[in-house]
PDB file of N, CA, C and O in Angstrom:
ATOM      1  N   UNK A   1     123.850 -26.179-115.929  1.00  0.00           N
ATOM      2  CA  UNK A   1     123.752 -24.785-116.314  1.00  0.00           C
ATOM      3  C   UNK A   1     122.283 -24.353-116.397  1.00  0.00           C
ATOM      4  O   UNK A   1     122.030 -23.359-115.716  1.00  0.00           O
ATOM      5  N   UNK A   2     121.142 -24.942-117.159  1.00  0.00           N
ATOM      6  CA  UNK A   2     120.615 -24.826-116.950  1.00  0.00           C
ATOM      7  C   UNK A   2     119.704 -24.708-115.560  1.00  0.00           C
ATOM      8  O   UNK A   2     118.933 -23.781-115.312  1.00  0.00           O
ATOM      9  N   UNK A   3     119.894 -25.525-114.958  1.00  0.00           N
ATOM     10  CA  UNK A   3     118.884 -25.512-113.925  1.00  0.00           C
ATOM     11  C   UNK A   3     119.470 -24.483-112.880  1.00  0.00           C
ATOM     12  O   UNK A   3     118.682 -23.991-112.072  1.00  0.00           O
ATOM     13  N   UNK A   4     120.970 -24.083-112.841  1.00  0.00           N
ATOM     14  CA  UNK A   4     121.129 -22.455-112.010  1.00  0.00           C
ATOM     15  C   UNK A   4     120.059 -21.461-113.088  1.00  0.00           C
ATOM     16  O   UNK A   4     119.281 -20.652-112.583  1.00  0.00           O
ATOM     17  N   UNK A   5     120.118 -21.588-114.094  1.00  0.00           N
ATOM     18  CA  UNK A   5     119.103 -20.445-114.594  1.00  0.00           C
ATOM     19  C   UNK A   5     118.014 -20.880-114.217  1.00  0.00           C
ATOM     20  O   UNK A   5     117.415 -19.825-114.011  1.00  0.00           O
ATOM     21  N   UNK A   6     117.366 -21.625-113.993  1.00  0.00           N
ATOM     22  CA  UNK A   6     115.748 -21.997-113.367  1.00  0.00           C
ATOM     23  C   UNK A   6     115.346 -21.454-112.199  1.00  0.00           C
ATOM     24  O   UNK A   6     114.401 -20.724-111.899  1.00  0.00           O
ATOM     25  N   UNK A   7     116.477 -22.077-111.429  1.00  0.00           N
ATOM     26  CA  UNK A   7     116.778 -21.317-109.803  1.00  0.00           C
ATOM     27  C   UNK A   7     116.723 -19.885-109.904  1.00  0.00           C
ATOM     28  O   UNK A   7     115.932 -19.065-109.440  1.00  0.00           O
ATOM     29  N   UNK A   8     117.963 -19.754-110.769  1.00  0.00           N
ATOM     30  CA  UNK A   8     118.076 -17.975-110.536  1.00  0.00           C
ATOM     31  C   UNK A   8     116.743 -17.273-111.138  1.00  0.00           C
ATOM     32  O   UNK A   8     116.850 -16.060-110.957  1.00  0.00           O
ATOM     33  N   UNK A   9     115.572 -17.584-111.765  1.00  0.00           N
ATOM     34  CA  UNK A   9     114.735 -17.081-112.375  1.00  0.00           C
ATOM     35  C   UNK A   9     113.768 -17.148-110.970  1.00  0.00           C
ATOM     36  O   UNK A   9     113.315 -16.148-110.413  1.00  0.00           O
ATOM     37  N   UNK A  10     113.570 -18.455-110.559  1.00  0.00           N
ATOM     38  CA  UNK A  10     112.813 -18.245-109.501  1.00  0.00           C
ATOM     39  C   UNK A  10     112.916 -17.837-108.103  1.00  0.00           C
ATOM     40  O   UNK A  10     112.017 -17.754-107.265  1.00  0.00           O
ATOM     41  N   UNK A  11     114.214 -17.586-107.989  1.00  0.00           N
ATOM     42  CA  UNK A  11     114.753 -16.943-107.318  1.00  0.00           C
ATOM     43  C   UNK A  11     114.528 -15.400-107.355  1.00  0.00           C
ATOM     44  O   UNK A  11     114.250 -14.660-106.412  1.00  0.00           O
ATOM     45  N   UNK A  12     114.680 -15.150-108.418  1.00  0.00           N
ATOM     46  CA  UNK A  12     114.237 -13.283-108.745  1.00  0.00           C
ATOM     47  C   UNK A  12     112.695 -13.109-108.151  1.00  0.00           C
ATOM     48  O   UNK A  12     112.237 -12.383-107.268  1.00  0.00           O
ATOM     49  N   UNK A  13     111.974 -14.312-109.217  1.00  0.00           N
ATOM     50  CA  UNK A  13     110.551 -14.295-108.887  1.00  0.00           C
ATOM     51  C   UNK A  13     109.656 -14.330-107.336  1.00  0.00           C
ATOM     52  O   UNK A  13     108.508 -14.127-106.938  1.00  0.00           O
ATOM     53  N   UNK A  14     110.641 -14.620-106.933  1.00  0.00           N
ATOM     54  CA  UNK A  14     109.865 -14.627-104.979  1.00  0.00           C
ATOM     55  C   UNK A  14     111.063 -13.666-104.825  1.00  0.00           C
ATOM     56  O   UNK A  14     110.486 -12.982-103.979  1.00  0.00           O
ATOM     57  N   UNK A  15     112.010 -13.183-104.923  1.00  0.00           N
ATOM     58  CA  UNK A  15     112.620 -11.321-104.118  1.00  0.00           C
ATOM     59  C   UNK A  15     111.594 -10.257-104.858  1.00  0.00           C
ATOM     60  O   UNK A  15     111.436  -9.130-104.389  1.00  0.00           O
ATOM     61  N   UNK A  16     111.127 -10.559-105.670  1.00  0.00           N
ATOM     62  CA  UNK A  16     109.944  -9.136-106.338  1.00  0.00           C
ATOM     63  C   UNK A  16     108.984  -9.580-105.661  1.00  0.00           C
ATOM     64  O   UNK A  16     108.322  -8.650-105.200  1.00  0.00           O
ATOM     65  N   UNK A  17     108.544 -10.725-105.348  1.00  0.00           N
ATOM     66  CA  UNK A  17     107.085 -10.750-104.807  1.00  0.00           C
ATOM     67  C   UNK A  17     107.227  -9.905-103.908  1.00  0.00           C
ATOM     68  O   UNK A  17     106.750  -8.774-103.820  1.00  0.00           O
ATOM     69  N   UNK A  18     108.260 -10.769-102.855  1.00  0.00           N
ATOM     70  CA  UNK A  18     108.388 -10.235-101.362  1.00  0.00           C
ATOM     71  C   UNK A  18     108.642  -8.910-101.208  1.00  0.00           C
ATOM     72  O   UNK A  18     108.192  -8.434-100.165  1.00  0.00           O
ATOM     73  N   UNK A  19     109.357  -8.003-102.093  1.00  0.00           N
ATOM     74  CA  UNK A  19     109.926  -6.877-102.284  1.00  0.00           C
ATOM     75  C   UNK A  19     108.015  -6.047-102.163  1.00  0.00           C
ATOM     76  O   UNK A  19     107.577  -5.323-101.269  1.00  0.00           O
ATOM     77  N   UNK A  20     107.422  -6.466-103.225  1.00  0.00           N
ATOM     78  CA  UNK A  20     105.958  -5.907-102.991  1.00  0.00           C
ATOM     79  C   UNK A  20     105.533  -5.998-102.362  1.00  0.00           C
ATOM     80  O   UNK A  20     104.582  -5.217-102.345  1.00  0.00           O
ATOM     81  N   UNK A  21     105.611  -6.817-101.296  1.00  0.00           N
ATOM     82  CA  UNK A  21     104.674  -7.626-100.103  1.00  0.00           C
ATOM     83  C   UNK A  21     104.826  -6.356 -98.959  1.00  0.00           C
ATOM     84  O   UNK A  21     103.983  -5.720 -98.325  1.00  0.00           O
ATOM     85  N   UNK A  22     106.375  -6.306 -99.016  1.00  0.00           N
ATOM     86  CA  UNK A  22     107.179  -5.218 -97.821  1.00  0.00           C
ATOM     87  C   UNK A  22     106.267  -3.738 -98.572  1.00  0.00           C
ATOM     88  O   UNK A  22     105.389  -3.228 -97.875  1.00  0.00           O
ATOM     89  N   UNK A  23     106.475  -3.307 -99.596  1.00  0.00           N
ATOM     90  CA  UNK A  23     106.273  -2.568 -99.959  1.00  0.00           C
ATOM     91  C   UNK A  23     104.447  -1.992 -99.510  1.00  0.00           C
ATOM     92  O   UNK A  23     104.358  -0.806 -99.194  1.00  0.00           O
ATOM     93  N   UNK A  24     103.455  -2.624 -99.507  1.00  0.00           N
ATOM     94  CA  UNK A  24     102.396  -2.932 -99.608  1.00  0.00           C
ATOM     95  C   UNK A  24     102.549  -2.515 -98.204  1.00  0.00           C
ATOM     96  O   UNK A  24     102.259  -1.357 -97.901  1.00  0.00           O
ATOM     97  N   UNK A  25     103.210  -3.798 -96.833  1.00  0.00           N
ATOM     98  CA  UNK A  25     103.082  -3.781 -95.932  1.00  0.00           C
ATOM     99  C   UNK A  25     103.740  -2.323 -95.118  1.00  0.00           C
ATOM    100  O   UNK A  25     103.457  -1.984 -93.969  1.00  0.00           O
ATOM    101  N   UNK A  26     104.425  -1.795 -95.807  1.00  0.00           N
ATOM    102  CA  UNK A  26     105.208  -0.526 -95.303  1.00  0.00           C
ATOM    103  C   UNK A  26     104.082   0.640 -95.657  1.00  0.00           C
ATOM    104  O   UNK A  26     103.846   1.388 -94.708  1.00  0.00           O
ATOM    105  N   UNK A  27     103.465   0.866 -96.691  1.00  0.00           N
ATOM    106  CA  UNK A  27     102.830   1.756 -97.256  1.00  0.00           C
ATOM    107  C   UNK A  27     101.182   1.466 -95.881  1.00  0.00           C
ATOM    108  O   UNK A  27     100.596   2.495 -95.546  1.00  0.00           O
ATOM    109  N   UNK A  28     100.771   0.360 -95.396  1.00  0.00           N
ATOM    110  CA  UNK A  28      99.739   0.142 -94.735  1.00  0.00           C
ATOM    111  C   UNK A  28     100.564   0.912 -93.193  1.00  0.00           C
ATOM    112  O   UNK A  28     100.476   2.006 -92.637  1.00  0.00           O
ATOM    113  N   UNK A  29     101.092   0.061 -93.032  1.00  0.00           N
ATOM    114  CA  UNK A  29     101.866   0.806 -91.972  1.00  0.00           C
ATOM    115  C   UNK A  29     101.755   2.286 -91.188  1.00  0.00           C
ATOM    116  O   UNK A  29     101.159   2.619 -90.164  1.00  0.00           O
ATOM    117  N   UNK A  30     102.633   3.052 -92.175  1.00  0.00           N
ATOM    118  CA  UNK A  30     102.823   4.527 -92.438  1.00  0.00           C
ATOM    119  C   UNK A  30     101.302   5.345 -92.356  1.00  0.00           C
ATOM    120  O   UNK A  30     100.988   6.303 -91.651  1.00  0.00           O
ATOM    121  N   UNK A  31     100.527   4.609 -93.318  1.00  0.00           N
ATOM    122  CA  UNK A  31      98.911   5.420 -93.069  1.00  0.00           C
ATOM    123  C   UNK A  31      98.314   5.179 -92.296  1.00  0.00           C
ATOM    124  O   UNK A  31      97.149   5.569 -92.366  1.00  0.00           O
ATOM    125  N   UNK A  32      98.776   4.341 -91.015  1.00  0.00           N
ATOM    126  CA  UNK A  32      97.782   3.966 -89.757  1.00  0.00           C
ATOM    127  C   UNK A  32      98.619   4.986 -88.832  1.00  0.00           C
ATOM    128  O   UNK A  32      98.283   5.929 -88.116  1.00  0.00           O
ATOM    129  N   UNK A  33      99.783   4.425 -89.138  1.00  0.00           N
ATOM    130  CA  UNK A  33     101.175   5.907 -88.039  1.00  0.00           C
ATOM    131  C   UNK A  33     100.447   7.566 -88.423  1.00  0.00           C
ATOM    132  O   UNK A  33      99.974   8.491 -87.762  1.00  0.00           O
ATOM    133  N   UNK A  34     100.661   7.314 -89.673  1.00  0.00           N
ATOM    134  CA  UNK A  34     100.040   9.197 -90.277  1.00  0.00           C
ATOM    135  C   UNK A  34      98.766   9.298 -89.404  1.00  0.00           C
ATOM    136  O   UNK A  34      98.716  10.246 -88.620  1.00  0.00           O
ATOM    137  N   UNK A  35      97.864   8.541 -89.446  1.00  0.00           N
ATOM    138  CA  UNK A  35      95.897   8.875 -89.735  1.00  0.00           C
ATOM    139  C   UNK A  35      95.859   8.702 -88.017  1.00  0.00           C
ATOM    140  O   UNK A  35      94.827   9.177 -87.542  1.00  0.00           O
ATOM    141  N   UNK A  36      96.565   8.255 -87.258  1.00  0.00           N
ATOM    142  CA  UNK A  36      96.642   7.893 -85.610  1.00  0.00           C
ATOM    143  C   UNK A  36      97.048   8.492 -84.783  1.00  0.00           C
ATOM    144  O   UNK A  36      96.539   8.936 -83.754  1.00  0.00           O
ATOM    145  N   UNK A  37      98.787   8.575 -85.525  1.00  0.00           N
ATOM    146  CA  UNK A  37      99.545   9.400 -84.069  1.00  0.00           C
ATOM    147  C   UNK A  37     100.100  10.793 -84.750  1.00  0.00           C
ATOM    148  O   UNK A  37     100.133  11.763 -83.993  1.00  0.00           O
ATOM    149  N   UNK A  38     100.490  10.963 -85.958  1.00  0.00           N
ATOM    150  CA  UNK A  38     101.051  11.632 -86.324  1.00  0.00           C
ATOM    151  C   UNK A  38     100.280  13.388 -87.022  1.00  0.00           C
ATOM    152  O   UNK A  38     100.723  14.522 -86.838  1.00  0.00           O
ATOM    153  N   UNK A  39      99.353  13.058 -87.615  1.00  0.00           N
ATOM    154  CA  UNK A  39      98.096  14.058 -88.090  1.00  0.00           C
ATOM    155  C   UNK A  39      97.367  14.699 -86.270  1.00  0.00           C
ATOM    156  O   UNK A  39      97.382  15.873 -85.902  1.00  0.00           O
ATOM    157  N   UNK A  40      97.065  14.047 -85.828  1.00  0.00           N
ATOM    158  CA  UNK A  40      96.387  14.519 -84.770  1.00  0.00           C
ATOM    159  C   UNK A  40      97.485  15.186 -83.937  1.00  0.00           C
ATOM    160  O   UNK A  40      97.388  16.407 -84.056  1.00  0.00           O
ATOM    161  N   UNK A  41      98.121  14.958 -83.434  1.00  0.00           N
ATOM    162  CA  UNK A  41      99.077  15.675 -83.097  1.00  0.00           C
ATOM    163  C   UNK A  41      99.707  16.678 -83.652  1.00  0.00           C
ATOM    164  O   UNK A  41     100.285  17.528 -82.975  1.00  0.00           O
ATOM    165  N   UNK A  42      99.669  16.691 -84.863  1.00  0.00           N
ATOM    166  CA  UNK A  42     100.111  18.142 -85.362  1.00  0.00           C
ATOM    167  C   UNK A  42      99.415  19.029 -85.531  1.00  0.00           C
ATOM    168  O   UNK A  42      99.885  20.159 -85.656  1.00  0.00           O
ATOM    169  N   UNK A  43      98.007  18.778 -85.589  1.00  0.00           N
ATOM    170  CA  UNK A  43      96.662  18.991 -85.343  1.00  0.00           C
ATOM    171  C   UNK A  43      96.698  20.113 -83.912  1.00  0.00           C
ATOM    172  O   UNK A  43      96.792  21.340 -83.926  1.00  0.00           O
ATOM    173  N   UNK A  44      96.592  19.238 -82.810  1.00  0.00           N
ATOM    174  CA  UNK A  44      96.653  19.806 -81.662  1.00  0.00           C
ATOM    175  C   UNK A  44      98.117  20.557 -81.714  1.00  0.00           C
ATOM    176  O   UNK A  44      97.953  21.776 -81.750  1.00  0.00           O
ATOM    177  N   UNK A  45      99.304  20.224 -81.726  1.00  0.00           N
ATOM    178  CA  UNK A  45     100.137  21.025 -81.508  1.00  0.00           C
ATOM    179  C   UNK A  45     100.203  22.602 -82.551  1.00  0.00           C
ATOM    180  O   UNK A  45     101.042  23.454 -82.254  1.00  0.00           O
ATOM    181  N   UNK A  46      99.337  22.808 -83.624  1.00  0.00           N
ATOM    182  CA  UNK A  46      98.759  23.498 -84.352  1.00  0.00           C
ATOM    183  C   UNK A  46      97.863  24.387 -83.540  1.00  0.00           C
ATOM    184  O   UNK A  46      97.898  25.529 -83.998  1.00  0.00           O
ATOM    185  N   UNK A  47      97.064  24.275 -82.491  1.00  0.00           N
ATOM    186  CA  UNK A  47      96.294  24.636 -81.957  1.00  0.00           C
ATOM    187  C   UNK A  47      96.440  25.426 -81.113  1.00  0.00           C
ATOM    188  O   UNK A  47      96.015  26.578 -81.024  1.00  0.00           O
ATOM    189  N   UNK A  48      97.514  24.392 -79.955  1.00  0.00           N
ATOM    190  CA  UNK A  48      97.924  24.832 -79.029  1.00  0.00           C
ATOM    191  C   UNK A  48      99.213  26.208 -78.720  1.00  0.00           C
ATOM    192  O   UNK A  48      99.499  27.006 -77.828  1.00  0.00           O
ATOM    193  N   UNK A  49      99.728  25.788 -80.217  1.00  0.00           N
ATOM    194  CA  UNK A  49     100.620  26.873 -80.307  1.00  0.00           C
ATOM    195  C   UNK A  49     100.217  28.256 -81.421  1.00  0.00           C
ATOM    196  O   UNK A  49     100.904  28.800 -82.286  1.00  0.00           O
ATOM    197  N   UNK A  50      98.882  28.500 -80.977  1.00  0.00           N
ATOM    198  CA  UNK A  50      98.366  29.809 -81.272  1.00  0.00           C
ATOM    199  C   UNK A  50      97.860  29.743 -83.178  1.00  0.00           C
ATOM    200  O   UNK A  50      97.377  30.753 -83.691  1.00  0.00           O
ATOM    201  N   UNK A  51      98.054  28.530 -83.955  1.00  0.00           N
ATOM    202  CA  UNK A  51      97.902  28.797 -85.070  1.00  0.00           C
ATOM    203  C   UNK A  51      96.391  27.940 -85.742  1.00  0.00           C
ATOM    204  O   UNK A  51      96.425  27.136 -86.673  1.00  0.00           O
ATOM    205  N   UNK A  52      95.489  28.249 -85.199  1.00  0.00           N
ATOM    206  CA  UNK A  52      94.175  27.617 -85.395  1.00  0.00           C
ATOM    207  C   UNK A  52      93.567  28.261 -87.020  1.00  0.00           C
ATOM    208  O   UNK A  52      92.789  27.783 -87.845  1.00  0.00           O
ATOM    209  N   UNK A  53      94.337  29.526 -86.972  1.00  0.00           N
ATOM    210  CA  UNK A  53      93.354  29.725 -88.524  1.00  0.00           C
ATOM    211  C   UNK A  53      94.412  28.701 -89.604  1.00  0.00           C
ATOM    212  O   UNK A  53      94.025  28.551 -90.763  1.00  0.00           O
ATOM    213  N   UNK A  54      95.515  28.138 -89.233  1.00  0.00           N
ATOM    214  CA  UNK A  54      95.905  27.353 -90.002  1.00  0.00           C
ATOM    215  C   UNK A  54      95.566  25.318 -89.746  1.00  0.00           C
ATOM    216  O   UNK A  54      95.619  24.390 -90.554  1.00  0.00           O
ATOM    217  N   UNK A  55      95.330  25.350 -88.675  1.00  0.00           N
ATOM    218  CA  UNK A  55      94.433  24.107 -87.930  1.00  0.00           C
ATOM    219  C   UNK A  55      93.073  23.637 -88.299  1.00  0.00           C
ATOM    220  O   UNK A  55      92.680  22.488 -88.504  1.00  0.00           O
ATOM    221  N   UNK A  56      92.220  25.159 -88.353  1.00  0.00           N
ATOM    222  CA  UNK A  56      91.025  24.113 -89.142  1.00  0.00           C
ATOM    223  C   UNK A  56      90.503  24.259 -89.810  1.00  0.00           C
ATOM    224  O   UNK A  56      89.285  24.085 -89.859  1.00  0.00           O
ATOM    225  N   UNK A  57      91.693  24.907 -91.171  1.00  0.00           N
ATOM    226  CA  UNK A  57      91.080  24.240 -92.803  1.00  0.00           C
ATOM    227  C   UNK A  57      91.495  22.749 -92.960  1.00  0.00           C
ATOM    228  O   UNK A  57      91.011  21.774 -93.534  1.00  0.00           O
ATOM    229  N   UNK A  58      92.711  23.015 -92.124  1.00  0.00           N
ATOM    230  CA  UNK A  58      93.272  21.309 -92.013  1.00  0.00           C
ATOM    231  C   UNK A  58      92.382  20.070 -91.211  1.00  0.00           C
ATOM    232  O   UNK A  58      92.918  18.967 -91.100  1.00  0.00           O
ATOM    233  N   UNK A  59      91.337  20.240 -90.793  1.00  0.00           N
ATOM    234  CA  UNK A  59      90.519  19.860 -89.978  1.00  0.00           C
ATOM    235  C   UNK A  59      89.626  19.776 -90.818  1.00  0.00           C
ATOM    236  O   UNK A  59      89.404  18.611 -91.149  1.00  0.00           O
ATOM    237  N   UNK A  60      89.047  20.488 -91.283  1.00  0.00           N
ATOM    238  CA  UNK A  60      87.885  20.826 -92.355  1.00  0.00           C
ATOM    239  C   UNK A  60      88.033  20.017 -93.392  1.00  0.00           C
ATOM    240  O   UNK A  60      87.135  19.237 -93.711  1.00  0.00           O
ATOM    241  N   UNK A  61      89.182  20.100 -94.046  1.00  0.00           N
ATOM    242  CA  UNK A  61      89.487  19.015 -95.176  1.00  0.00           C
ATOM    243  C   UNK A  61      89.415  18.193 -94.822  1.00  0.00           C
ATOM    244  O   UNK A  61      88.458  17.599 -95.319  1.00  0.00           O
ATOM    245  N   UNK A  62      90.310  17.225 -93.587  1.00  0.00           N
ATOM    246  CA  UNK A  62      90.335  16.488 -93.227  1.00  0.00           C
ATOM    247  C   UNK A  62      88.727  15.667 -93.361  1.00  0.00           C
ATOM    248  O   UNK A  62      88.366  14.672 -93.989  1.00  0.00           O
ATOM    249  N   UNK A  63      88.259  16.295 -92.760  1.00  0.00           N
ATOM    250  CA  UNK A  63      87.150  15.878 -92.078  1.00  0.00           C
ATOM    251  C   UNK A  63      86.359  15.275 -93.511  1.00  0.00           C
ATOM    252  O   UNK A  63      86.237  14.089 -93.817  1.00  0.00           O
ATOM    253  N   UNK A  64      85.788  16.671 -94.404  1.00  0.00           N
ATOM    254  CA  UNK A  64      85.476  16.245 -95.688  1.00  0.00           C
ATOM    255  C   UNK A  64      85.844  15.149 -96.295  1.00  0.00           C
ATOM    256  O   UNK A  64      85.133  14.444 -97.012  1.00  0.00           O
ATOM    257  N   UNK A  65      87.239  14.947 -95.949  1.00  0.00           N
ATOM    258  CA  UNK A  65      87.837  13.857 -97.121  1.00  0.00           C
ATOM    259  C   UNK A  65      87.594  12.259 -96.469  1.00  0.00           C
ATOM    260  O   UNK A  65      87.604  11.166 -97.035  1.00  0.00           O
ATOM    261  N   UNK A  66      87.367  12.643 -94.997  1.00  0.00           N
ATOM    262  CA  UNK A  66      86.996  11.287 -93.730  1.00  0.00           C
ATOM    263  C   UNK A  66      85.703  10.967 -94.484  1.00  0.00           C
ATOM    264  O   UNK A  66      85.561   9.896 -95.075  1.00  0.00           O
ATOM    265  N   UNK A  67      84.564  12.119 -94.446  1.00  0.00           N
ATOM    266  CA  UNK A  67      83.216  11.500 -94.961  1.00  0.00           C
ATOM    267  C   UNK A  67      83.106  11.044 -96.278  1.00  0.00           C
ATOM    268  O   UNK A  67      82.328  10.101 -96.417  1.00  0.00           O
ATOM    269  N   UNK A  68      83.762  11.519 -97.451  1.00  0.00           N
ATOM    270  CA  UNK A  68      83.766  11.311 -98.518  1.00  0.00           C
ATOM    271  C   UNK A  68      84.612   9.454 -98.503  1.00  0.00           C
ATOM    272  O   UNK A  68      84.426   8.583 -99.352  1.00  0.00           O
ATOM    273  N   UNK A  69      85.266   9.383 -97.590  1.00  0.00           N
ATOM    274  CA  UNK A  69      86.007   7.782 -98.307  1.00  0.00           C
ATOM    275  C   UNK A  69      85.199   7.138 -97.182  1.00  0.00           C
ATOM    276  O   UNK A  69      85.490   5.954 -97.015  1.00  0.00           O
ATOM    277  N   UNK A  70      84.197   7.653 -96.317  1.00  0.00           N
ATOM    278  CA  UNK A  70      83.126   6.528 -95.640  1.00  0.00           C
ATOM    279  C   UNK A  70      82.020   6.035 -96.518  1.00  0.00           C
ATOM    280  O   UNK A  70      81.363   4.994 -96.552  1.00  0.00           O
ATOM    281  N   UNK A  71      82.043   7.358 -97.356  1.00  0.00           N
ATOM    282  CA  UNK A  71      80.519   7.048 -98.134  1.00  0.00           C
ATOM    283  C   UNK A  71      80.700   5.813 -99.617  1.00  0.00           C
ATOM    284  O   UNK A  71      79.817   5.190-100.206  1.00  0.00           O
ATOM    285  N   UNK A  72      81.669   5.826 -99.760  1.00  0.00           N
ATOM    286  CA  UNK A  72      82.536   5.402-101.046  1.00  0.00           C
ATOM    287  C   UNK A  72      82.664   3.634-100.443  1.00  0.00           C
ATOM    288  O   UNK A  72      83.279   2.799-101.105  1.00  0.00           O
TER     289      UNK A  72
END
């Protein structure tokens, strides 16, 4: 009896690790997809479809917030 509770404890203890690990690894993921394919493209398709005064404050920030986490 005991030692299923040992198991089952360490058993929990590596599904939370791993659970964070995914978590961590999903969240890295997503901000290389966002900051790569997904921002720039909405970017340009922003552009292209006539709406630039809404394109580059989004650009502008962008940009600001690019130099600000280079300098950091």
């Amino acid at each position: 009896m005991m030692f299923t509770a040992i198991c089952f404890i360490l058993f929990l203890m590596v599904f939370f690790k791993l659970f964070g690990l995914a978590l961590k690894l999903g969240w890295g993921i997503l901000k290389f997809a966002l900051g790569l394919v997904f921002f720039p493209a909405i970017v340009v398709a922003l552009i292209f479809g006539g709406f630039a005064f809404v394109a580059l404050p989004i650009i502008l920030v962008a940009g600001i917030i690019g130099f600000a986490a280079q300098a950091a």
